[in-house]
Backbone as JSON, one array per atom type, in Angstrom:
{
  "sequence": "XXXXXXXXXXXXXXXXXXXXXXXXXXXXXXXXXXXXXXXXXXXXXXXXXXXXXXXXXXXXXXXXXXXXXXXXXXXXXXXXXXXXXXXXXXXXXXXXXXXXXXXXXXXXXXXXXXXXXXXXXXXXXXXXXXXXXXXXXXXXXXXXXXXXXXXXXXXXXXXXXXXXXXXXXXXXXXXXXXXXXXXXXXXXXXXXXXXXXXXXXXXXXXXXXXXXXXXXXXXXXXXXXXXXXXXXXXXXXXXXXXXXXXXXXXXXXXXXXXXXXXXXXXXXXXXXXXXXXXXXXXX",
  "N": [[200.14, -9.89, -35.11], [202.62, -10.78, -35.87], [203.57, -8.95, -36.86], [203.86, -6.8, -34.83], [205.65, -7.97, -33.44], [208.33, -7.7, -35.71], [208.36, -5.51, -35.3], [209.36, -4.65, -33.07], [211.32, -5.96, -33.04], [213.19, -5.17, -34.69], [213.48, -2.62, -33.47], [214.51, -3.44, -31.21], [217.04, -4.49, -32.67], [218.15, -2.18, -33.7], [218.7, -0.65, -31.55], [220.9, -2.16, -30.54], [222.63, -1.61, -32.36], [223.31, 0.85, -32.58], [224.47, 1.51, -30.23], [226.52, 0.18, -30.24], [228.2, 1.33, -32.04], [228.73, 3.75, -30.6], [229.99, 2.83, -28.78], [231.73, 0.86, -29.43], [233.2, 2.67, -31.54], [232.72, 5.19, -31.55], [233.17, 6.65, -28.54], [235.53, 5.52, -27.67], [237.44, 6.73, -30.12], [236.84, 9.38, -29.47], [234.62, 10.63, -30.85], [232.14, 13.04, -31.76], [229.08, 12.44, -32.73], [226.97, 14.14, -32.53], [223.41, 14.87, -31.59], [222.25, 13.54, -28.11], [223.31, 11.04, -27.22], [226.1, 12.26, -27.87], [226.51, 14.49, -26.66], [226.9, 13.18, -24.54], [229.2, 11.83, -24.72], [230.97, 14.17, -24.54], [231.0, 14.38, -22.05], [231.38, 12.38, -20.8], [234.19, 12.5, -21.02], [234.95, 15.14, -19.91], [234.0, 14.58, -17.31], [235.6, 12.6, -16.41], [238.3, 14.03, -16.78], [237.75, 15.81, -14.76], [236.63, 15.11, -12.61], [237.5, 13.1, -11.89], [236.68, 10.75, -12.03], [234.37, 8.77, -14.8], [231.36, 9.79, -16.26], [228.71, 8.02, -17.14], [227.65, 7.56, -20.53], [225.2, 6.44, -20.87], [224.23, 7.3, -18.67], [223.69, 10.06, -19.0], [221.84, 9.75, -21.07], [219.9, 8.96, -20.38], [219.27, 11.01, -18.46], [218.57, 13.47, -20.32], [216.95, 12.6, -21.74], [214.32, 11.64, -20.68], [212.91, 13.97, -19.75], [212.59, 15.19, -22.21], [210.65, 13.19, -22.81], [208.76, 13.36, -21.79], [207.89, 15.87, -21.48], [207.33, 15.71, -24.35], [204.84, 14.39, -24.36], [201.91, 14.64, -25.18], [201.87, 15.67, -27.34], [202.77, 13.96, -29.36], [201.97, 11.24, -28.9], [200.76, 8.37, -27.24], [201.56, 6.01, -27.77], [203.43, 5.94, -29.68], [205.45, 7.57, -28.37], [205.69, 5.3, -25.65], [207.08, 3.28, -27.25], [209.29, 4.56, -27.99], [210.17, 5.6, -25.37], [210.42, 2.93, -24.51], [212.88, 2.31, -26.2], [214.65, 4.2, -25.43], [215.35, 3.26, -22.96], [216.3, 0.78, -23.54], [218.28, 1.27, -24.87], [220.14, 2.76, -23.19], [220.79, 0.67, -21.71], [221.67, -1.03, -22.95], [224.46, 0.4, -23.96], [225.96, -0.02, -21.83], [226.08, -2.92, -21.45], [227.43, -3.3, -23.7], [229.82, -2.65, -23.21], [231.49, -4.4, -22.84], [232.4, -5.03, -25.19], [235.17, -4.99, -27.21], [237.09, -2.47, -27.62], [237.68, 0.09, -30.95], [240.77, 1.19, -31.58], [242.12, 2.11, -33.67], [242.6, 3.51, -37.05], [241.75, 7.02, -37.39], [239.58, 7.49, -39.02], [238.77, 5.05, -40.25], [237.21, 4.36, -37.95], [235.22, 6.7, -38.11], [233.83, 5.71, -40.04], [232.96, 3.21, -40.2], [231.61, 3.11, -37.86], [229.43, 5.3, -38.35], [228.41, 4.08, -40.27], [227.3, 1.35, -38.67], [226.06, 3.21, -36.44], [224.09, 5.04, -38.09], [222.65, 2.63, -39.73], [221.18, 1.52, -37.06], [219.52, 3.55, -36.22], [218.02, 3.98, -38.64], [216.47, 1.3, -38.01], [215.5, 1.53, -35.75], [213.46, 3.76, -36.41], [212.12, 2.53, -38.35], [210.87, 1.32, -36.55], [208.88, 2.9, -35.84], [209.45, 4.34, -33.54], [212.18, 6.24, -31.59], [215.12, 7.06, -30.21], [214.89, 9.11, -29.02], [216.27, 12.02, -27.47], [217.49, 14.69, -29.76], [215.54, 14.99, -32.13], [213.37, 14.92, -30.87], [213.6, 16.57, -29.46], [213.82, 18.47, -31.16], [211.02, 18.71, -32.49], [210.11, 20.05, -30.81], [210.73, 22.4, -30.19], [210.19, 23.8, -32.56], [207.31, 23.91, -32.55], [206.56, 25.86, -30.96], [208.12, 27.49, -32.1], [208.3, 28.08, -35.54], [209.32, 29.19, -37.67], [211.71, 27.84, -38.56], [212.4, 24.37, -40.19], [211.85, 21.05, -39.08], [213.52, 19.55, -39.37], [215.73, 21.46, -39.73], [215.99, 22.16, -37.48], [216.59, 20.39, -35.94], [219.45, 20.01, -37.69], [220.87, 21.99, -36.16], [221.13, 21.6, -33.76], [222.3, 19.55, -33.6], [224.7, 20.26, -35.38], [225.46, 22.18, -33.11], [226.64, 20.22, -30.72], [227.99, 18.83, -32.4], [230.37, 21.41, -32.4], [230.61, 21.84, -29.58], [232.01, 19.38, -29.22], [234.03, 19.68, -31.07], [235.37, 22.5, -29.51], [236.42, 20.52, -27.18], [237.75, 18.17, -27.96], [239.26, 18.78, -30.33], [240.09, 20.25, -33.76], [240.56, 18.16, -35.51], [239.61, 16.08, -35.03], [236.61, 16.66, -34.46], [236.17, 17.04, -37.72], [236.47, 14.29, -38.66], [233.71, 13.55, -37.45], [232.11, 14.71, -38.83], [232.37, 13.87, -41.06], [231.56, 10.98, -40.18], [228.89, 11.6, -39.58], [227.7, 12.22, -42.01], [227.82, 10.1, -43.41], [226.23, 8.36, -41.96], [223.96, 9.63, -41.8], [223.02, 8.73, -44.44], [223.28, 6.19, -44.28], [221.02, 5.96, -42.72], [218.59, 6.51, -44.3], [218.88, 4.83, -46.41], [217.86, 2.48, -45.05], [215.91, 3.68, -43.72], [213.57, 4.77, -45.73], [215.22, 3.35, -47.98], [216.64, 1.27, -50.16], [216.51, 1.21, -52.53], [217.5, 2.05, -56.09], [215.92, 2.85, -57.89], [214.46, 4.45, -61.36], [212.1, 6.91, -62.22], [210.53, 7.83, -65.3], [209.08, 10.78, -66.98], [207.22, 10.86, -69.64], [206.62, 13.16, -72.14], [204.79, 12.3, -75.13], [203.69, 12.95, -78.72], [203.05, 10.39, -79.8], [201.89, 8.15, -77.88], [200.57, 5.97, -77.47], [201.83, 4.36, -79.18], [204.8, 4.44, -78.13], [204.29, 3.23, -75.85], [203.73, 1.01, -76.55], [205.65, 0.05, -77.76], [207.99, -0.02, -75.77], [206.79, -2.17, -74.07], [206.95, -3.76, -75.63], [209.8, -3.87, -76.01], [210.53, -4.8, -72.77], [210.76, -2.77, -71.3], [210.72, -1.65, -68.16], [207.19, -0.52, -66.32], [204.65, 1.07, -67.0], [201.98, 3.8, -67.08], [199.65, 6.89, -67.26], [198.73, 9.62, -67.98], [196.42, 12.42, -67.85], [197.02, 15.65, -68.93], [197.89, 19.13, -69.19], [199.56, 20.96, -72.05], [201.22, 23.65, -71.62], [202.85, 25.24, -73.18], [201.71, 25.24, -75.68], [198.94, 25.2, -75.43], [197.15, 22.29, -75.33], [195.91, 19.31, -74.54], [197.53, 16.76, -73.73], [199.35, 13.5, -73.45], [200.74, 12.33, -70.78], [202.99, 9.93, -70.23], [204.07, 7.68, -67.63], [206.6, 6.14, -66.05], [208.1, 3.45, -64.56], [211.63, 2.32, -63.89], [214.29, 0.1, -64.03], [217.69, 1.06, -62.79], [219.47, 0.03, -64.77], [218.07, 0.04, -67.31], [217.96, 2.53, -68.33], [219.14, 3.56, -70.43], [218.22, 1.39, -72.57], [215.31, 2.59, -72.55], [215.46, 5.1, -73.05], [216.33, 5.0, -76.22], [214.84, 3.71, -77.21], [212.05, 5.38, -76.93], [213.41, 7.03, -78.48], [213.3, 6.25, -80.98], [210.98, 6.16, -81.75], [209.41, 8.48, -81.05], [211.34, 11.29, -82.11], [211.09, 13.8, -80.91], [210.4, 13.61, -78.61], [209.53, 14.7, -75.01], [211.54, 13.61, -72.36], [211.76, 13.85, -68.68], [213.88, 12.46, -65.96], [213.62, 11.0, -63.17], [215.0, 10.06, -59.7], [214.03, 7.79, -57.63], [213.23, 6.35, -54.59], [211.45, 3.91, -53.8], [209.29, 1.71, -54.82], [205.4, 1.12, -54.42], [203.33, -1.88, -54.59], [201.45, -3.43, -57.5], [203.12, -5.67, -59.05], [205.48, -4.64, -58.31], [206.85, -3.52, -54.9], [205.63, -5.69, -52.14], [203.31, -3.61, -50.13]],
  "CA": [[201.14, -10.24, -34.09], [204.2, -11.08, -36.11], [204.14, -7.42, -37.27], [204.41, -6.54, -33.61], [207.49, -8.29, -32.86], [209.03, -7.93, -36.51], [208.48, -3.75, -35.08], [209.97, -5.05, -31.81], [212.76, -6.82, -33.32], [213.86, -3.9, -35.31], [213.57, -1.62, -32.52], [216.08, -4.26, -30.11], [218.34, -4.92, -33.02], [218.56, -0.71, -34.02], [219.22, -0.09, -30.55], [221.89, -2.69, -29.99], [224.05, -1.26, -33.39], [223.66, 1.86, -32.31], [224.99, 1.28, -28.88], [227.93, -0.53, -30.26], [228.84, 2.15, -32.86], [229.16, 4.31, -29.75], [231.24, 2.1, -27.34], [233.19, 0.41, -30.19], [234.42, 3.51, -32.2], [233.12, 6.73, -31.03], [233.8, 6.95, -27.46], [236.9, 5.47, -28.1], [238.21, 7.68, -30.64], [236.7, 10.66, -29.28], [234.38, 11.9, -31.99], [231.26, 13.28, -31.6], [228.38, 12.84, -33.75], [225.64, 14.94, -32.18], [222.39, 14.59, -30.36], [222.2, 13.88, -26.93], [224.87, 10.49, -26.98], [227.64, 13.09, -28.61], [226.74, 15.19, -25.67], [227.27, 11.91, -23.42], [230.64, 11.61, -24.54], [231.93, 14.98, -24.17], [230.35, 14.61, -20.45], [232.15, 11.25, -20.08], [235.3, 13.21, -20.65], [235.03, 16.53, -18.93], [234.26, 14.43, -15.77], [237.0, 11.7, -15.92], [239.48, 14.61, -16.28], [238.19, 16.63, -13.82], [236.01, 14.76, -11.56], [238.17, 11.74, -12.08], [235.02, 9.45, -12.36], [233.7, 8.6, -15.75], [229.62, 9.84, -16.11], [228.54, 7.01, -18.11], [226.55, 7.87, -21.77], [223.58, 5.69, -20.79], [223.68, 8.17, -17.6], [223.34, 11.61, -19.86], [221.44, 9.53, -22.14], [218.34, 9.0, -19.32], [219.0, 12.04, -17.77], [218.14, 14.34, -20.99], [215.83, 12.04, -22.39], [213.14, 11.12, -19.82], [211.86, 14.67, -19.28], [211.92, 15.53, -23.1], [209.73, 12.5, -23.45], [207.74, 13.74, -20.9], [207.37, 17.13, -22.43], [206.71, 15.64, -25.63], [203.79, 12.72, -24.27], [200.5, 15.38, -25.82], [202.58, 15.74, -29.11], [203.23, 12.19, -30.44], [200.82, 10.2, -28.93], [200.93, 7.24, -25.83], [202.11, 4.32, -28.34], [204.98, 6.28, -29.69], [206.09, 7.72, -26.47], [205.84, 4.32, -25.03], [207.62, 2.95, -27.97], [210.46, 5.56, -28.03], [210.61, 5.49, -24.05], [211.36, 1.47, -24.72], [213.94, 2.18, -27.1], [215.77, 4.88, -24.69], [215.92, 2.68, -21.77], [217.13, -0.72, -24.08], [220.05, 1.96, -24.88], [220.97, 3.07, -22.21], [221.21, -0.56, -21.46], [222.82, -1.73, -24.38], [225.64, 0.91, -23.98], [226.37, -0.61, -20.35], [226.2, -4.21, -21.6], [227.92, -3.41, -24.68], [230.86, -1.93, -22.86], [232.48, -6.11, -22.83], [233.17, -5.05, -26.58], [236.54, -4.51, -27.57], [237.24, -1.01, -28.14], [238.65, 0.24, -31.65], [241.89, 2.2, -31.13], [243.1, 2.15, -34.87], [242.29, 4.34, -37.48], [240.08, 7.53, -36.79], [238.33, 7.63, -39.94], [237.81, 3.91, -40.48], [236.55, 4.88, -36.43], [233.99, 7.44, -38.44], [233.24, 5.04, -41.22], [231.75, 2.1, -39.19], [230.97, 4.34, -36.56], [228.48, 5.83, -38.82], [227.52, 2.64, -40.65], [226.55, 1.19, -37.38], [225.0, 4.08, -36.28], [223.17, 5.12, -39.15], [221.44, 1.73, -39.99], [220.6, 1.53, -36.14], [218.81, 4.65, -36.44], [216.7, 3.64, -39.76], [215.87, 0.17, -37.79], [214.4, 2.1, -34.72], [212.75, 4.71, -36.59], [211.51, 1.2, -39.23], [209.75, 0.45, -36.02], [207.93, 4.04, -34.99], [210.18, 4.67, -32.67], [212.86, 6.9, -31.41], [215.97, 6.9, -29.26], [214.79, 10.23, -28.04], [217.46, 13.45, -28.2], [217.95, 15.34, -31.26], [214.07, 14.71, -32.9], [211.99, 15.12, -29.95], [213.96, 18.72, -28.83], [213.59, 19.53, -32.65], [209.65, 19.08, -32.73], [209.08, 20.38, -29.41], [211.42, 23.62, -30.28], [209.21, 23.64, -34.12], [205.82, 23.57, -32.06], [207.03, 27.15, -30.1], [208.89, 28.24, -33.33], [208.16, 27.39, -36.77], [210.42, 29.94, -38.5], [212.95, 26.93, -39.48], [211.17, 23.09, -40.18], [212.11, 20.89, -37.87], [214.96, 19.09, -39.75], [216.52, 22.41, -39.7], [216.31, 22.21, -35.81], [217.6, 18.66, -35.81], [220.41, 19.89, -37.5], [221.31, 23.1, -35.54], [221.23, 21.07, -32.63], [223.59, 18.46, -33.81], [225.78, 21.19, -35.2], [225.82, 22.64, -31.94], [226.95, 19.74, -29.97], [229.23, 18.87, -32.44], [230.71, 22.83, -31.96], [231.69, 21.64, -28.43], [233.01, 18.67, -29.58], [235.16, 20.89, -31.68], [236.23, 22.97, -28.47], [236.64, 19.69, -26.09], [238.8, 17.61, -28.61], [239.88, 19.65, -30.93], [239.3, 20.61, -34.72], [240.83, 16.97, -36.48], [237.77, 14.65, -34.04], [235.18, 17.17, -35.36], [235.93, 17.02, -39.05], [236.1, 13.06, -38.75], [232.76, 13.65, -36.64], [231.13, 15.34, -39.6], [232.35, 12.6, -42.22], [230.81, 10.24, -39.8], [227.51, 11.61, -40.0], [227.05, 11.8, -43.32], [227.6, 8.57, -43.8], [224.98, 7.74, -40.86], [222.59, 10.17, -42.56], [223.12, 8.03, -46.35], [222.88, 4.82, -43.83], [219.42, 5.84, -42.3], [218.16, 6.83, -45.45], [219.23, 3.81, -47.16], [217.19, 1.8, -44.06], [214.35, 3.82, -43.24], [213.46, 5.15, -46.39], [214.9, 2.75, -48.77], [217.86, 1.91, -50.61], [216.37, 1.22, -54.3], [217.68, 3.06, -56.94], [214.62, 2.44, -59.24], [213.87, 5.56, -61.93], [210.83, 7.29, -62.82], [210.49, 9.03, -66.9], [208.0, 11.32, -67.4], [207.72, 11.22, -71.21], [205.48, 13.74, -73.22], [204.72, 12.57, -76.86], [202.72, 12.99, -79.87], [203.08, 9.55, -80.05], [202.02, 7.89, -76.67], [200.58, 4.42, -77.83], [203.29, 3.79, -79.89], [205.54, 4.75, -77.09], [203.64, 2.49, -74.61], [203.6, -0.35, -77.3], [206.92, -0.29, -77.88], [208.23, 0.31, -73.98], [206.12, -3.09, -73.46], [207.83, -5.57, -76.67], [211.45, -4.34, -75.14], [210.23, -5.04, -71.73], [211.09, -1.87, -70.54], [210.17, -0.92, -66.83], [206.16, -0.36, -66.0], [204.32, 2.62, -68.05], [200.82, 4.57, -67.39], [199.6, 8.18, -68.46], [197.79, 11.0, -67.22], [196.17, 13.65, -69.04], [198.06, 17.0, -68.82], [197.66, 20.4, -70.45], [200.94, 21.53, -72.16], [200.75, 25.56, -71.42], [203.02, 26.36, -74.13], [200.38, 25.37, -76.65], [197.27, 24.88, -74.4], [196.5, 21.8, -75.65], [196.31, 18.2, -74.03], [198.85, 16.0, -74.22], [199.09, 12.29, -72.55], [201.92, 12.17, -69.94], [203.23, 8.7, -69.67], [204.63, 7.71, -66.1], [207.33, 4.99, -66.26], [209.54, 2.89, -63.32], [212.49, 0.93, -64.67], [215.35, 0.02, -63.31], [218.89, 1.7, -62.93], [220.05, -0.59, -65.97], [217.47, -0.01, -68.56], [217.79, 3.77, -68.63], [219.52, 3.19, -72.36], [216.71, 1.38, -73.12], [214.24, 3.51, -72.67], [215.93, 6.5, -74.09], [216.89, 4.63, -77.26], [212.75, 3.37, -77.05], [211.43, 6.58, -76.97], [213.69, 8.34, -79.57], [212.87, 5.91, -81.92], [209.45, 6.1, -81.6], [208.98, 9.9, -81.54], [212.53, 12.09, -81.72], [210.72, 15.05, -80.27], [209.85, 13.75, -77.06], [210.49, 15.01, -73.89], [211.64, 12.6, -70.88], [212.17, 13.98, -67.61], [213.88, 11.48, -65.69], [213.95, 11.14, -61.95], [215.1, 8.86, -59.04], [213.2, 7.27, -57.04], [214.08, 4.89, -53.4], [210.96, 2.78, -53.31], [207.74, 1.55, -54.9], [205.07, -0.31, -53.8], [201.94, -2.16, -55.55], [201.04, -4.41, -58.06], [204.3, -5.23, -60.02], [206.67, -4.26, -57.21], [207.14, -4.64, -53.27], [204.45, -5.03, -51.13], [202.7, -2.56, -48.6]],
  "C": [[202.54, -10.3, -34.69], [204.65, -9.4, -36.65], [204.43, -6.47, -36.67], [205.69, -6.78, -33.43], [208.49, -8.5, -33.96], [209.52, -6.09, -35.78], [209.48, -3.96, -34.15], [211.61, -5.48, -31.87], [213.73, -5.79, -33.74], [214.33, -2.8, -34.41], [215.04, -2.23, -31.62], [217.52, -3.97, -31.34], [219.22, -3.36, -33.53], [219.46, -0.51, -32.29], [220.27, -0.48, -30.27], [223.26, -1.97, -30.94], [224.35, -0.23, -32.73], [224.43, 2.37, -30.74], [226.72, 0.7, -29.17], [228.79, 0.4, -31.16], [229.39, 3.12, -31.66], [230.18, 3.89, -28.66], [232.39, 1.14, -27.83], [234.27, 1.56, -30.38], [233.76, 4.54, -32.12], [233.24, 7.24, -29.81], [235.17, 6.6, -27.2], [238.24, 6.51, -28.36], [237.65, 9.09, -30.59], [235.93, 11.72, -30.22], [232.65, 11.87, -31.61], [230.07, 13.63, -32.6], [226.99, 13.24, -33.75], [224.79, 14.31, -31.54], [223.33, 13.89, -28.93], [223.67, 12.46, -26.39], [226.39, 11.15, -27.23], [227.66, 13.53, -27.37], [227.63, 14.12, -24.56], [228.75, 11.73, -23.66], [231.54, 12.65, -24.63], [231.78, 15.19, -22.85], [230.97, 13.46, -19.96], [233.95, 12.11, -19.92], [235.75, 14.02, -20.05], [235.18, 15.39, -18.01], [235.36, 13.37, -15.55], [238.27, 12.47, -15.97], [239.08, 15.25, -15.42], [237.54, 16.44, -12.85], [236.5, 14.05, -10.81], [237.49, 10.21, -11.4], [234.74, 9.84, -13.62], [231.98, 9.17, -15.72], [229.29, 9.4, -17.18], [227.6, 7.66, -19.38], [225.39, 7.85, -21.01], [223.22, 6.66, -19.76], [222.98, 9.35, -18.34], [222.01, 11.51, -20.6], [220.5, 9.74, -21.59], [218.25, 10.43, -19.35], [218.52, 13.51, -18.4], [217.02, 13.94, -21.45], [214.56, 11.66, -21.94], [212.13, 12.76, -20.0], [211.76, 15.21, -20.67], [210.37, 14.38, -23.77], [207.94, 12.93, -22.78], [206.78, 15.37, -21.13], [206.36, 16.87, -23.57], [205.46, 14.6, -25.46], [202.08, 13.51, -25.17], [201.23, 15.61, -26.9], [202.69, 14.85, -30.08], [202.23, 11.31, -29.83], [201.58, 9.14, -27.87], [201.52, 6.41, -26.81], [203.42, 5.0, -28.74], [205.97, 6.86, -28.85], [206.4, 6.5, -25.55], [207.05, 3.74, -25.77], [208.74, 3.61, -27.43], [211.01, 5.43, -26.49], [211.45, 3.83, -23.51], [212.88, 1.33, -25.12], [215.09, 2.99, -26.06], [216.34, 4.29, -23.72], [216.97, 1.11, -22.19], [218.27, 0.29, -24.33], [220.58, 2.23, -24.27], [221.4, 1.51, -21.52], [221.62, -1.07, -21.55], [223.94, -0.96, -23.96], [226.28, 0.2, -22.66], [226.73, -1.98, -20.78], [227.33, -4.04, -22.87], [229.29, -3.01, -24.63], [231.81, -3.16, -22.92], [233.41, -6.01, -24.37], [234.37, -4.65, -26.64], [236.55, -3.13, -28.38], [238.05, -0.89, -29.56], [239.48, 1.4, -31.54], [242.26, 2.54, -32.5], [242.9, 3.67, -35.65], [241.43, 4.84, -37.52], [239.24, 7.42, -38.26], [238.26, 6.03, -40.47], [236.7, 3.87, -38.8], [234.94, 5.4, -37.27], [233.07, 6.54, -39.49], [232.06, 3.96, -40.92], [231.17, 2.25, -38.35], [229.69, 4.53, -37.61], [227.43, 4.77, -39.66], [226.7, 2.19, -39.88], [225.51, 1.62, -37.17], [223.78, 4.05, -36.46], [221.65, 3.97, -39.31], [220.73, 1.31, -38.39], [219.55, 2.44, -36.31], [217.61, 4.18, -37.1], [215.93, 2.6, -39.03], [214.71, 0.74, -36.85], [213.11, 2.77, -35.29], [211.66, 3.74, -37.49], [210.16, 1.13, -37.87], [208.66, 1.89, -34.95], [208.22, 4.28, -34.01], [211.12, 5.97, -32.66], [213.73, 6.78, -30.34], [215.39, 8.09, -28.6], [215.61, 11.68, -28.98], [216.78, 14.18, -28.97], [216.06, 15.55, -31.93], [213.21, 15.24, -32.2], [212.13, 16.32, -29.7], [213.28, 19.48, -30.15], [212.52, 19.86, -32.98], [209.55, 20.11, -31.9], [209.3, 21.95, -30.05], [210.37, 24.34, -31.47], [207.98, 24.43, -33.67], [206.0, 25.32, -31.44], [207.17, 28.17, -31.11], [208.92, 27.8, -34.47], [208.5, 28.03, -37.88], [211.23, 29.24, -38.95], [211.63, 25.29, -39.46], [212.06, 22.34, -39.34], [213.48, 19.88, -38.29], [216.24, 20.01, -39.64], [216.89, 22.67, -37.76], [217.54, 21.06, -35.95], [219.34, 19.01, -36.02], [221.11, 21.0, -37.16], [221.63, 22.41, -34.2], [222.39, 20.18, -32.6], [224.84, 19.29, -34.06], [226.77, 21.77, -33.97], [226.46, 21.9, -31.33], [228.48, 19.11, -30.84], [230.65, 20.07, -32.49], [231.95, 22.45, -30.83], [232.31, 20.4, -28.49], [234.68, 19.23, -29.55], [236.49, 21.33, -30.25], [237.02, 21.47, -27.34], [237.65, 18.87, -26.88], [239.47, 17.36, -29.84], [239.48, 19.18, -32.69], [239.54, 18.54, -36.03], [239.79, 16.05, -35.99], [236.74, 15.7, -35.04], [235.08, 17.17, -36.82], [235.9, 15.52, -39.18], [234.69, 12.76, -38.49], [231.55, 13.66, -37.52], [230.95, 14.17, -40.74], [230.89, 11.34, -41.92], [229.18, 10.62, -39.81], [226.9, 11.62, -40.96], [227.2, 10.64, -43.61], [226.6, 8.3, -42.81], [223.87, 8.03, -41.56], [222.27, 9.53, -44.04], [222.56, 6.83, -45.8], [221.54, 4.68, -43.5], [218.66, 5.85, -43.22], [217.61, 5.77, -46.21], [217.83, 2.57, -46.23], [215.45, 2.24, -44.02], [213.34, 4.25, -44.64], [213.38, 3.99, -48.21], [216.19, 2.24, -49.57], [217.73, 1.57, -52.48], [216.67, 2.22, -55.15], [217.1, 3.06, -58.06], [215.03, 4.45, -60.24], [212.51, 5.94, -62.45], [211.18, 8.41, -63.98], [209.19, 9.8, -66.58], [208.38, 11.75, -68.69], [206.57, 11.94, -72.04], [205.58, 13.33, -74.62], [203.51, 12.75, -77.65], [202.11, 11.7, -80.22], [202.74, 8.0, -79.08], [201.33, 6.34, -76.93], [201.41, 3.6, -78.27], [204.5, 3.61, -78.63], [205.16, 3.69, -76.09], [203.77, 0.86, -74.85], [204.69, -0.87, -77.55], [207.74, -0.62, -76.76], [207.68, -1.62, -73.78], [206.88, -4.63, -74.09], [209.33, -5.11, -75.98], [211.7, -4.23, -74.08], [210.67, -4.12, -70.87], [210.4, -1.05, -69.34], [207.66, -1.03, -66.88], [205.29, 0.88, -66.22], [202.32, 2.72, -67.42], [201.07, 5.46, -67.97], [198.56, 8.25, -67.39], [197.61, 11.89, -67.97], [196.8, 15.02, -68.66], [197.92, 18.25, -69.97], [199.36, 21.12, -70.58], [200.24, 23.45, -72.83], [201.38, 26.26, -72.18], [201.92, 26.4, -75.3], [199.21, 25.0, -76.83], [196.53, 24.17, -75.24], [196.1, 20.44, -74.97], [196.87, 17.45, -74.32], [199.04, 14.95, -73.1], [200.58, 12.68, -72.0], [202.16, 10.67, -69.21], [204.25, 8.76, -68.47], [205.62, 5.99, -66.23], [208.4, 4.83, -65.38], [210.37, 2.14, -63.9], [213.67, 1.11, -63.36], [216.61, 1.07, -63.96], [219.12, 1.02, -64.7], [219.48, -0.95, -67.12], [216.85, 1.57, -68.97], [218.32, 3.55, -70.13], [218.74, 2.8, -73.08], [216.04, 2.35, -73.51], [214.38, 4.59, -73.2], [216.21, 6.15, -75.83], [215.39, 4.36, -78.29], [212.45, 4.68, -77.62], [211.83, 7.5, -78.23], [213.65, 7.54, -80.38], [211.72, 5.71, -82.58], [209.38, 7.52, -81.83], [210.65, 10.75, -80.71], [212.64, 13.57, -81.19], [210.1, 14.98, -79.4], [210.58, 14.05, -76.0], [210.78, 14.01, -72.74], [212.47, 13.27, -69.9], [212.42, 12.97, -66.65], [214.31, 11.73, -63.78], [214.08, 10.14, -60.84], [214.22, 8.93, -57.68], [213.6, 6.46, -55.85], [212.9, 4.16, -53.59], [209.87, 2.97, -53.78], [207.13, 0.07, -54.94], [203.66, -0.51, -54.76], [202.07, -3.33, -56.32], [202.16, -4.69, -58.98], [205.51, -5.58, -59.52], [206.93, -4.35, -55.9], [205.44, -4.27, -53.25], [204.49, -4.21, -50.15], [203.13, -3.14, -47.31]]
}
């Protein structure tokens, strides 16, 4: 139960940022940062200049999003469709309620900066809880499922491209290059959220010397070490391959470790966002 409404919680409190990144500072300042809300706010503008009525986000937002969910209900499954169909209607909800906020007028790229902050970690929270606002993800499978000549991130971001395109044309080329800033920072923010934001490292160290190496690694408390057996193919023989997590701030360590122990080892070193187990987080 509490892992229900911790999902639940995540899902409300994603939806609410991401509602406010949109009605603080990018409908505001006019920048568009793809999927189907970007669309919503080049559709709030067309029609208040030329309808001269506003057509609210949360309106566009339903009105694209209901029948891709409906498309997509034999693809993803009844709980995440339900889920995701939750999350579209609390937004479109949120953007309406969230409209009391004080708009930011100031600068556009602190506009894109928190704009995308916002965003971003909205995003990771929803998606934290097996969810989806809809848009952008669901077109990109469905499109995938038809066509599987690009993967479906490559949809995602042809689609976003695209909408920010007519951005581009609707308010002109200085909104769309703020537009773009702003998403990369959204895309570093979700990342950081859904994914992870540890900057742990993993060595992979081949030696001659791999007890020593393991024994030593352990008296200058450096990071968390196994091994795996491995055939080295230049001189097809076996050779232990120790596996080691440390932190950002004991890479010196461990390099200093290792080459004093055997000065002809190799360490491939690579980063890592998140591990889980005995040691480190939990599952």
């Amino acid at each position: 139960m509490n892992g229900l409404l911790k999902r639940y919680f995540m899902l409300v409190l994603g939806v609410l940022l991401i509602a406010a990144a949109i009605d603080v500072f990018y409908a505001p300042a006019e920048m568009v940062a793809g999927g189907v809300s970007g669309l919503g706010i080049i559709i709030l503008s067309y029609s208040e200049k030329y309808l001269g009525f506003g057509i609210p986000v949360s309106v566009t937002n339903i009105a694209f999003n209901f029948p891709l969910f409906f498309a997509a209900y034999k693809k993803f499954g009844k709980s995440y469709i339900k889920r995701s169909l939750l999350a579209s209607i609390l937004f479109s909800l949120a953007l309406e309620i969230l409209l009391v906020l004080p708009e930011y007028n100031g600068d556009t790229m602190l506009a894109a900066v928190f704009g995308g902050i916002l965003g971003g970690t909205g995003v990771g929270f929803v998606l934290n809880a097996s969810a989806t606002t809809g848009g952008t993800e669901i077109a990109a499978e469905l499109i995938h499922e038809k066509n599987d000549r690009l993967s479906v991130s490559d949809y995602i971001f042809l689609i976003d491209a695209t909408v920010i395109m007519l951005g581009f044309f609707v308010f002109g080329a200085e909104k769309a290059m703020f537009s773009v800033i702003s998403v990369y920072i959204s895309s570093k923010c979700v990342k950081a959220v859904s994914v992870g934001s540890s900057y742990d490292k993993m060595a992979l160290i081949i030696s001659e010397r791999p007890s020593d190496v393991i024994s030593c690694l352990r008296t200058a408390d450096c990071g968390k070490t196994s091994g795996l057996n491995s055939v080295c193919m230049y001189k097809n023989e076996y050779r232990n391959v120790l596996i080691c997590i440390f932190s950002q701030n004991e890479i010196t360590k461990l390099k200093e470790t290792v080459k004093f122990i055997d000065n002809k080892a190799f360490i491939i070193l690579l980063d890592i966002n998140d591990v889980y187990g005995n040691g480190f987080k939990k599952f």
